[in-house]
C-alpha atoms as a printed R data frame, in Angstrom:
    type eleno elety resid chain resno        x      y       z
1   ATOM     1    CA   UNK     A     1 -100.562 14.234  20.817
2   ATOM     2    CA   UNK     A     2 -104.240 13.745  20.080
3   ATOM     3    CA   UNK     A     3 -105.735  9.807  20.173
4   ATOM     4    CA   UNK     A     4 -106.163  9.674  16.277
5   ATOM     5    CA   UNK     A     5 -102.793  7.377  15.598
6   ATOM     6    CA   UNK     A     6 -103.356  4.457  13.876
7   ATOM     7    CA   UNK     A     7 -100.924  1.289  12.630
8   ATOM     8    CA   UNK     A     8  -99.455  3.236   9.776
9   ATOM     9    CA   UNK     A     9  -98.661  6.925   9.300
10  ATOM    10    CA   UNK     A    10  -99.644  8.880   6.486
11  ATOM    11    CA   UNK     A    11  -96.124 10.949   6.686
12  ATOM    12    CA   UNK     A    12  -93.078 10.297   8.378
13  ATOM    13    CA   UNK     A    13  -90.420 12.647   8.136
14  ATOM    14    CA   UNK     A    14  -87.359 11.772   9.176
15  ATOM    15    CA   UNK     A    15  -84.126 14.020  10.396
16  ATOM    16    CA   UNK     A    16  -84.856 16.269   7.212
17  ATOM    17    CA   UNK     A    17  -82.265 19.162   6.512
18  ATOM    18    CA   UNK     A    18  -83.405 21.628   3.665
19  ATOM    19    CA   UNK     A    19  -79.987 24.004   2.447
20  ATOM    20    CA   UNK     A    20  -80.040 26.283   0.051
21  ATOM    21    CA   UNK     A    21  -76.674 27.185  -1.352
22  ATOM    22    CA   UNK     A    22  -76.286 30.655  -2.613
23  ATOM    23    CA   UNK     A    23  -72.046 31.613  -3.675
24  ATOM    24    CA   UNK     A    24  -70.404 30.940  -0.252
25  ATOM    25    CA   UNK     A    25  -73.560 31.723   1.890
26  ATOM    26    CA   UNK     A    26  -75.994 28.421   3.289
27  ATOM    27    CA   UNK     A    27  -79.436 29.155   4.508
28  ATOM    28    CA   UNK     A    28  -80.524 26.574   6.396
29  ATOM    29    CA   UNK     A    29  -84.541 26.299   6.013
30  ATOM    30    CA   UNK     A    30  -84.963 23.412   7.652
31  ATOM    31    CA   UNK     A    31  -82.641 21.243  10.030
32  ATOM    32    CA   UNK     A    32  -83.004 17.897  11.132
33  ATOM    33    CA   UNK     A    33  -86.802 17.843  11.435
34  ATOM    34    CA   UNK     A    34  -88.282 14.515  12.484
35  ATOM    35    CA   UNK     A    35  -92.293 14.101  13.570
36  ATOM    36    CA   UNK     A    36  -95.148 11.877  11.991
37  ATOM    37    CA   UNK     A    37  -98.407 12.269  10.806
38  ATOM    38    CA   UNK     A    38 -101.346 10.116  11.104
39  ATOM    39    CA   UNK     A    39 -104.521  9.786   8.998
40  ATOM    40    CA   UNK     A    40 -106.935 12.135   9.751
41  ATOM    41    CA   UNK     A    41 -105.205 14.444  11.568
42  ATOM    42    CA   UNK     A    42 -105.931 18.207  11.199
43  ATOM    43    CA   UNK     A    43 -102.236 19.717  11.652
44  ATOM    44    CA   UNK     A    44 -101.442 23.655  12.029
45  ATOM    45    CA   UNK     A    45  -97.614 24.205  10.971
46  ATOM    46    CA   UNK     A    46  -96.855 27.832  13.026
47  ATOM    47    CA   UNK     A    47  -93.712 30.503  13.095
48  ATOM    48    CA   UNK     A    48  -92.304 33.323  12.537
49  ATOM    49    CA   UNK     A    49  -91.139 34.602   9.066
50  ATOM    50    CA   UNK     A    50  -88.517 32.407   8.338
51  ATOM    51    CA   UNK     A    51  -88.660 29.721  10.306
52  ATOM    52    CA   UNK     A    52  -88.642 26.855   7.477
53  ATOM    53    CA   UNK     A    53  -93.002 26.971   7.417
54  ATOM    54    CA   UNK     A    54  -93.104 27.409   3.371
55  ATOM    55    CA   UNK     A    55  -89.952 25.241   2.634
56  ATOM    56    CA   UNK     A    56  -91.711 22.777   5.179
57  ATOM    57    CA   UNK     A    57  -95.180 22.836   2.922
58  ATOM    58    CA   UNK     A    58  -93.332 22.480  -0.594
59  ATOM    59    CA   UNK     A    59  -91.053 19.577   0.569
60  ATOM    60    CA   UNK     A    60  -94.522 17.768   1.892
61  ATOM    61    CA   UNK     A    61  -96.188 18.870  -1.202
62  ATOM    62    CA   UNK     A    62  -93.191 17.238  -3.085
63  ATOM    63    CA   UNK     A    63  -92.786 20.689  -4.794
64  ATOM    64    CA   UNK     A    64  -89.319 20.715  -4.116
65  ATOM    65    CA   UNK     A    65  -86.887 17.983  -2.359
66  ATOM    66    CA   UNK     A    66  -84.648 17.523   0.771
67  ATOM    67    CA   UNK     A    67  -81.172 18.538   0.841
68  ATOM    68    CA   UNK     A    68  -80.503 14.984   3.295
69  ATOM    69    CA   UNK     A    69  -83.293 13.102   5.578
70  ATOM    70    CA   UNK     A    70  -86.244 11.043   4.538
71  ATOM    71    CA   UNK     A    71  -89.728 12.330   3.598
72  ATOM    72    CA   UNK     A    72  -91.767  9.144   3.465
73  ATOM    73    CA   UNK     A    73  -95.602  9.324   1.410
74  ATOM    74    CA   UNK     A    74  -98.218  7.030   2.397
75  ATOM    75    CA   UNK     A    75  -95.377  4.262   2.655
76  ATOM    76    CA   UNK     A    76  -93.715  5.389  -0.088
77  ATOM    77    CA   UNK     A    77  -89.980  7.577  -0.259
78  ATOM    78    CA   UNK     A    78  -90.446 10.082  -2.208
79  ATOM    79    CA   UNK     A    79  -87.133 10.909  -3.134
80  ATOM    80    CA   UNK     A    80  -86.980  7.461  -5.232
81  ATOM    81    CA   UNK     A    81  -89.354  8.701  -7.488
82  ATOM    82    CA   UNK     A    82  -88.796  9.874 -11.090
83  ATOM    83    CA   UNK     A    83  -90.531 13.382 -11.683
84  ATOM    84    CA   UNK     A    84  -92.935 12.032 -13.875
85  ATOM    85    CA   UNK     A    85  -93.822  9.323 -11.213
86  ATOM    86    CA   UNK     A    86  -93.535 11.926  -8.411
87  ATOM    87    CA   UNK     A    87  -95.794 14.127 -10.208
88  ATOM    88    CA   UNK     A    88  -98.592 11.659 -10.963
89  ATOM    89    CA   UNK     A    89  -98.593 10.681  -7.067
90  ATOM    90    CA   UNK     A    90  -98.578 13.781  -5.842
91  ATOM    91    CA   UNK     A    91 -101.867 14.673  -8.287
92  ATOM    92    CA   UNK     A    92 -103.325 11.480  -6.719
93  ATOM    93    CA   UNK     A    93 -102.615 12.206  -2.701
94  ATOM    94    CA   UNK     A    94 -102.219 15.970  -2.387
95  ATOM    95    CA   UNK     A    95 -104.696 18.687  -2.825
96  ATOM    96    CA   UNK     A    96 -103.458 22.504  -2.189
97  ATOM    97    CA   UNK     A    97 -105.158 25.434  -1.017
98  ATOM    98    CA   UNK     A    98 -102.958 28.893  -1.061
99  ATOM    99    CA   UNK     A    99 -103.228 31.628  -0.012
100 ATOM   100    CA   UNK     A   100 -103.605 33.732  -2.766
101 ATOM   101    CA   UNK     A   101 -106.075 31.686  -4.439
102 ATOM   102    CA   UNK     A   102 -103.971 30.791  -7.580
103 ATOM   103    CA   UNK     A   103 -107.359 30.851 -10.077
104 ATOM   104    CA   UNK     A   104 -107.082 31.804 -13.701
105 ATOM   105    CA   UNK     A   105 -109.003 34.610 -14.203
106 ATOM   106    CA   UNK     A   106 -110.364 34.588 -17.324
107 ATOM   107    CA   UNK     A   107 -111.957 30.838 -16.128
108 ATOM   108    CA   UNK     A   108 -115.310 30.602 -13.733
109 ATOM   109    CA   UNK     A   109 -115.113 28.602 -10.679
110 ATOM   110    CA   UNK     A   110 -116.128 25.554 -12.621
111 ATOM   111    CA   UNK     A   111 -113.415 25.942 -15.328
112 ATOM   112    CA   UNK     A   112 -110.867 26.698 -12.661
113 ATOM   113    CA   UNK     A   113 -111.995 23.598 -10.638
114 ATOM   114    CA   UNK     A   114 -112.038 21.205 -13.250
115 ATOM   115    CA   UNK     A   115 -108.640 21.856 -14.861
116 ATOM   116    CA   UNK     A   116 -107.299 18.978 -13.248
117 ATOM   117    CA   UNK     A   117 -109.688 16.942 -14.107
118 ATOM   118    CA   UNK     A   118 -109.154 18.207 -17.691
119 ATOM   119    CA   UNK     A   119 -105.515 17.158 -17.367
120 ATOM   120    CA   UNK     A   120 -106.186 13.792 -15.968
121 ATOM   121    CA   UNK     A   121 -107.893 12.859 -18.827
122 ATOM   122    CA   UNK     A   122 -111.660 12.011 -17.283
123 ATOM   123    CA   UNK     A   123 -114.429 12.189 -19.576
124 ATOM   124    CA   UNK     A   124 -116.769 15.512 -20.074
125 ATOM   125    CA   UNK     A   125 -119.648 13.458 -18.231
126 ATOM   126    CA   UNK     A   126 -117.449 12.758 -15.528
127 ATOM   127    CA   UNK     A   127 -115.961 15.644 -15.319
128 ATOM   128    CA   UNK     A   128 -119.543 17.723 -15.076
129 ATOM   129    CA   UNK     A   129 -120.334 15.445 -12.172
130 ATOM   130    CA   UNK     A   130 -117.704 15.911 -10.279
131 ATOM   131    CA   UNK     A   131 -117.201 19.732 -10.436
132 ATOM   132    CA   UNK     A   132 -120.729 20.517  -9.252
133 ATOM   133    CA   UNK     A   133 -120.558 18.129  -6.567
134 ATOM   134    CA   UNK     A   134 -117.867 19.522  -5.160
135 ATOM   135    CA   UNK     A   135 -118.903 23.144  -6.152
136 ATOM   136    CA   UNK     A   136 -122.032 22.329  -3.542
137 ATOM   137    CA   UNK     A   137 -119.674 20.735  -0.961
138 ATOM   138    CA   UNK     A   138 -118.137 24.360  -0.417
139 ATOM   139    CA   UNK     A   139 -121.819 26.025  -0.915
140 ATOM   140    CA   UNK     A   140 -121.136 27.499  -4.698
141 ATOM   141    CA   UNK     A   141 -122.981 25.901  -6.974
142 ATOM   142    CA   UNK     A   142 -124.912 28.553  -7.967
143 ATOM   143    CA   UNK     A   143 -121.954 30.873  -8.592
144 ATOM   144    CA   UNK     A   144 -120.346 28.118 -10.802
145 ATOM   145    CA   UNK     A   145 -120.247 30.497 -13.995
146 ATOM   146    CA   UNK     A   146 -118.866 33.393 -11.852
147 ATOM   147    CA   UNK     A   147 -115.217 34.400 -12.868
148 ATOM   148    CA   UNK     A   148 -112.682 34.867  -9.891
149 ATOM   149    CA   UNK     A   149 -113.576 39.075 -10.320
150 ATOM   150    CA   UNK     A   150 -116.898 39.029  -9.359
151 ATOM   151    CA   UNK     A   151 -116.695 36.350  -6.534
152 ATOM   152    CA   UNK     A   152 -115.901 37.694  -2.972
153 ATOM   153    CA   UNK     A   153 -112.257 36.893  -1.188
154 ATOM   154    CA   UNK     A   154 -114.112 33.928   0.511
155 ATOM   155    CA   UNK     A   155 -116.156 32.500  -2.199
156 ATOM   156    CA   UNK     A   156 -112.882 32.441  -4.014
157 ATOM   157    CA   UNK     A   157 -111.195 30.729  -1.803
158 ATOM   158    CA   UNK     A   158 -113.867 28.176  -1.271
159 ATOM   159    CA   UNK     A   159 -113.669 27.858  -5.257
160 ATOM   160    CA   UNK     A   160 -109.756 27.070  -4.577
161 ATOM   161    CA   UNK     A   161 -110.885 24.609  -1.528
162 ATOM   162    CA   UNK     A   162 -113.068 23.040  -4.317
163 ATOM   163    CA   UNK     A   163 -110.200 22.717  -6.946
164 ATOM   164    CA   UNK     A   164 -108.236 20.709  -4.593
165 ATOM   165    CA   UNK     A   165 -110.958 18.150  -3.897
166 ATOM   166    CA   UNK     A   166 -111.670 17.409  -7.430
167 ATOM   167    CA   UNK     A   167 -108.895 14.427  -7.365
168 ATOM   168    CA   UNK     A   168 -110.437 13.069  -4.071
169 ATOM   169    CA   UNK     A   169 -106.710 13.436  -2.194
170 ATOM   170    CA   UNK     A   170 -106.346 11.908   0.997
171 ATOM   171    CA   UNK     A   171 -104.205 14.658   1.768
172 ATOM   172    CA   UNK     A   172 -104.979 18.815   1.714
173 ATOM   173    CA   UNK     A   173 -101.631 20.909   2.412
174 ATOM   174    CA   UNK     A   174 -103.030 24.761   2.695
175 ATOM   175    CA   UNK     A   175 -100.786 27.822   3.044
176 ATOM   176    CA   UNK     A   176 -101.841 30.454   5.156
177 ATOM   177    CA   UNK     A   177 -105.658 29.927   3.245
178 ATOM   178    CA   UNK     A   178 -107.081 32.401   5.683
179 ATOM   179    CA   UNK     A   179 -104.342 35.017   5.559
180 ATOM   180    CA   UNK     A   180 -106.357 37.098   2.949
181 ATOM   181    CA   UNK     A   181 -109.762 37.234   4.389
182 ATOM   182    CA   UNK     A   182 -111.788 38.893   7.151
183 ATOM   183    CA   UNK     A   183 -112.830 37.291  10.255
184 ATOM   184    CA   UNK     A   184 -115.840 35.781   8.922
185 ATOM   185    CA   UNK     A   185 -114.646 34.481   5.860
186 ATOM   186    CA   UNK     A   186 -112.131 32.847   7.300
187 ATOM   187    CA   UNK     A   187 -114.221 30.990   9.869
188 ATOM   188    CA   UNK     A   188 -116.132 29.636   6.495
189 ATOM   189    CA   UNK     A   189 -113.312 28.145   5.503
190 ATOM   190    CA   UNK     A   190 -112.014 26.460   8.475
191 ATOM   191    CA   UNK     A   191 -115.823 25.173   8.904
192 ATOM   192    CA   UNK     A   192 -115.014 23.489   5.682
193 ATOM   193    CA   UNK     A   193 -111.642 22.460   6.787
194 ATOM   194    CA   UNK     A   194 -113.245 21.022   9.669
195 ATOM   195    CA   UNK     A   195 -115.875 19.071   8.026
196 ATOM   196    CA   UNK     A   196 -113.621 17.781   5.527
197 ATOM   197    CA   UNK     A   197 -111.426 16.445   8.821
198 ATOM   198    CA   UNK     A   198 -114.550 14.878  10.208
199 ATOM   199    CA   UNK     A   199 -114.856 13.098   6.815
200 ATOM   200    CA   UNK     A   200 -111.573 11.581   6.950
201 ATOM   201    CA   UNK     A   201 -109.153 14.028   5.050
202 ATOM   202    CA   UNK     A   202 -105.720 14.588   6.268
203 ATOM   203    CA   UNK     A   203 -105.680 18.362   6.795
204 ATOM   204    CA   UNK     A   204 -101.556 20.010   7.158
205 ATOM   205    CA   UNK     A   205 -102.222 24.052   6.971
206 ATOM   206    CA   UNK     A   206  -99.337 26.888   7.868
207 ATOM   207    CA   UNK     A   207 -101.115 30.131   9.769
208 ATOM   208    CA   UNK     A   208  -99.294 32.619  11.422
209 ATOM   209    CA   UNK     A   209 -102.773 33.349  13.218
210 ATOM   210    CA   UNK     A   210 -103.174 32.153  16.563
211 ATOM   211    CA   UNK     A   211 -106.402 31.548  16.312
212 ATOM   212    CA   UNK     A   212 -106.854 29.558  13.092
213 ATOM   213    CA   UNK     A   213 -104.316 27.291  14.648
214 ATOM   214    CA   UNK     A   214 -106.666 26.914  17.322
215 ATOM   215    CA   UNK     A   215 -109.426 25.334  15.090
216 ATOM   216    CA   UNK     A   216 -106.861 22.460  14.695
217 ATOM   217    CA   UNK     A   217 -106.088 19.214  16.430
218 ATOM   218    CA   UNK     A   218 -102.187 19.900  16.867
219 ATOM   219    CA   UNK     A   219  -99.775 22.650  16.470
220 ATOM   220    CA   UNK     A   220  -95.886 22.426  15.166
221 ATOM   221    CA   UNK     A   221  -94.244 24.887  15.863
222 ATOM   222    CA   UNK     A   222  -91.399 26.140  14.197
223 ATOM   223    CA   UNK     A   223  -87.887 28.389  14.618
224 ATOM   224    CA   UNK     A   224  -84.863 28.903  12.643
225 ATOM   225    CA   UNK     A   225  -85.889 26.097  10.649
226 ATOM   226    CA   UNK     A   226  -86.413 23.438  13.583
227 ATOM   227    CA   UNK     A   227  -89.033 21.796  15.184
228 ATOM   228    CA   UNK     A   228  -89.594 23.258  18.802
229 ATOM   229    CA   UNK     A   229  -93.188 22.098  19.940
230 ATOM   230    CA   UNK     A   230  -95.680 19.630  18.929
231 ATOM   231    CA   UNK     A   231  -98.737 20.807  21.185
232 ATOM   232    CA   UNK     A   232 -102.011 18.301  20.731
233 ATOM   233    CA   UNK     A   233 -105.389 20.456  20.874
234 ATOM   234    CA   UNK     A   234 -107.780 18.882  23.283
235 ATOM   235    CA   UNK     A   235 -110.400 21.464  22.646
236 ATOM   236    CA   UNK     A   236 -110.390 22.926  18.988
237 ATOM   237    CA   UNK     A   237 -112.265 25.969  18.251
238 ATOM   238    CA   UNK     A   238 -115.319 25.234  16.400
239 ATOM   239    CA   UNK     A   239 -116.237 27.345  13.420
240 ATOM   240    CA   UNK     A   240 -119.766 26.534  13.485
241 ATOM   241    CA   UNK     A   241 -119.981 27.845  16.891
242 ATOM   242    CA   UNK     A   242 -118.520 31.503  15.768
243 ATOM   243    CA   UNK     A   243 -120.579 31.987  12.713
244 ATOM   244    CA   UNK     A   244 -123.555 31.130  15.028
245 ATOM   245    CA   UNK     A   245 -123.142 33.297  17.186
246 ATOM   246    CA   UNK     A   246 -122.395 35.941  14.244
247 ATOM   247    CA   UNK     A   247 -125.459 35.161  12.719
248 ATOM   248    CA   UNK     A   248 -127.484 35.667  15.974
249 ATOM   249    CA   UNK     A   249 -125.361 38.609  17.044
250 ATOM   250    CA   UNK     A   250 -126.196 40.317  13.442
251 ATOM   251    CA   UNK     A   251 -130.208 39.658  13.889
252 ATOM   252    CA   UNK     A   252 -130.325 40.928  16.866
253 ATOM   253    CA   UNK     A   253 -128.395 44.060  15.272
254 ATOM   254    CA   UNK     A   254 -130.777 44.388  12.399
255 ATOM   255    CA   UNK     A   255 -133.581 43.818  15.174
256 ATOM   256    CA   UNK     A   256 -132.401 46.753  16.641
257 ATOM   257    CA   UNK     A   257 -132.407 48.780  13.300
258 ATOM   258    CA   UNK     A   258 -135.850 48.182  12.352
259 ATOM   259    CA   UNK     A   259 -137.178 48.711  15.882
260 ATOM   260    CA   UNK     A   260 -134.924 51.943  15.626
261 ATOM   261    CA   UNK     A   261 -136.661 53.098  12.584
262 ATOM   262    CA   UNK     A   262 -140.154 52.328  13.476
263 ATOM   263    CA   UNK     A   263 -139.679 54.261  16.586
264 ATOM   264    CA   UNK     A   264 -138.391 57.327  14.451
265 ATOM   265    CA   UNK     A   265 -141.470 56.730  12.371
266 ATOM   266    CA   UNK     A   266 -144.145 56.563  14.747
């Protein structure tokens, strides 16, 4: 366990079974899962297919609700809440990234970012502020009038990073956020993930990749729906370090291009 812990945890989740009843059959997604998380922690939730990750993510996300156990919010149980309640503080704590972007496509990033803003009720003013601030926190305010189709697989997934901010959520739950990009991409967004940590977000994401889970500051790891290691990270990858060295690596390639050509010239 990493030295972040402070007084009060931001989650507590206590012996929490998940069954889903289908006829005469019971799938057990989760079973008696108990672990805490802190403020500012930067959490990777790992397994195989199966093993209770996405059930995990939508009962934290307060998408869906435990069969028996406690899921406690920022102090509060969850499960005492009325939906409208429930949904109003989840809008206020949680922000999601997933993995397949969830945009609307006939929207541009800053339509698609400020919907929940929209929703919320805050004023057109307010609303322009916001979006292009956090537009620029991901490094996309100048494609701010580009729809989803004419954005890259990262940039749109920075425009979904971007969505989830606009609320200012203490918390960011993202689901496999990587699993659709390439390697660089990817290292983008867990740069942003990581600066977000360093700000003070509460960061819970579910990777099957090794190494994303390696950018983190602790791993859970998961099987059959229980909790069989909680690993902290002393050492977390850097993605600053890898898109460095990228960058460098693909100078030195386009070094060796134009030497290449003046050779062929000469």
């Amino acid at each position: 366990m990493n030295n972040i812990k402070r007084k009060q945890p931001v989650i507590v989740v206590q012996n929490l079974t998940k069954t889903y009843f289908m006829n005469s059959f019971e799938l057990h997604a989760l079973q008696n899962v108990t672990f805490e998380i802190y403020p500012g922690e930067f959490v990777a939730v790992m397994g195989p297919s199966g093993s209770g990750k996405s059930t995990l993510m939508n009962v934290l996300g307060c998408l869906d609700t435990p069969t028996s156990g406690q899921y406690i919010l920022d102090q509060q149980d969850v499960s005492r809440l009325k939906e409208k309640t429930l949904a109003a503080f989840r809008n206020k704590k949680i922000g999601f990234v997933f993995q397949n972007f969830n945009l609307l496509p006939k929207l541009n990033a800053f339509q698609n970012v400020e919907l929940p803003l929209l929703y919320g009720g805050v004023s057109r003013t307010d609303r322009r502020d916001i979006v292009e601030k956090v537009l620029s926190e991901v490094s996309l305010k100048d494609r701010m009038y580009h729809r989803p189709n004419q954005l890259s697989g990262g940039q749109t997934q920075r425009v979904a990073i971007a969505r989830a901010l606009v609320n200012n959520p203490s918390i960011i739950l993202a689901d496999e956020p990587t699993g659709n990009l390439d390697t660089r991409s990817g290292e983008e967004v867990m740069q942003i993930f990581q600066t977000l940590n360093d700000e003070g977000k509460t960061i819970i994401l579910v990777t099957h990749e090794l190494d994303i889970s390696r950018h983190t500051k602790r791993i859970l790891r998961f099987r059959d729906g229980r909790l069989e290691g909680d690993e902290g990270m002393d050492h977390p990858l850097l993605a600053v370090d890898f898109l460095k060295e990228f960058i460098d690596h693909k100078d030195n390639q386009d070094d060796f291009v134009t030497s290449a050509t003046e050779l062929t010239q000469d």
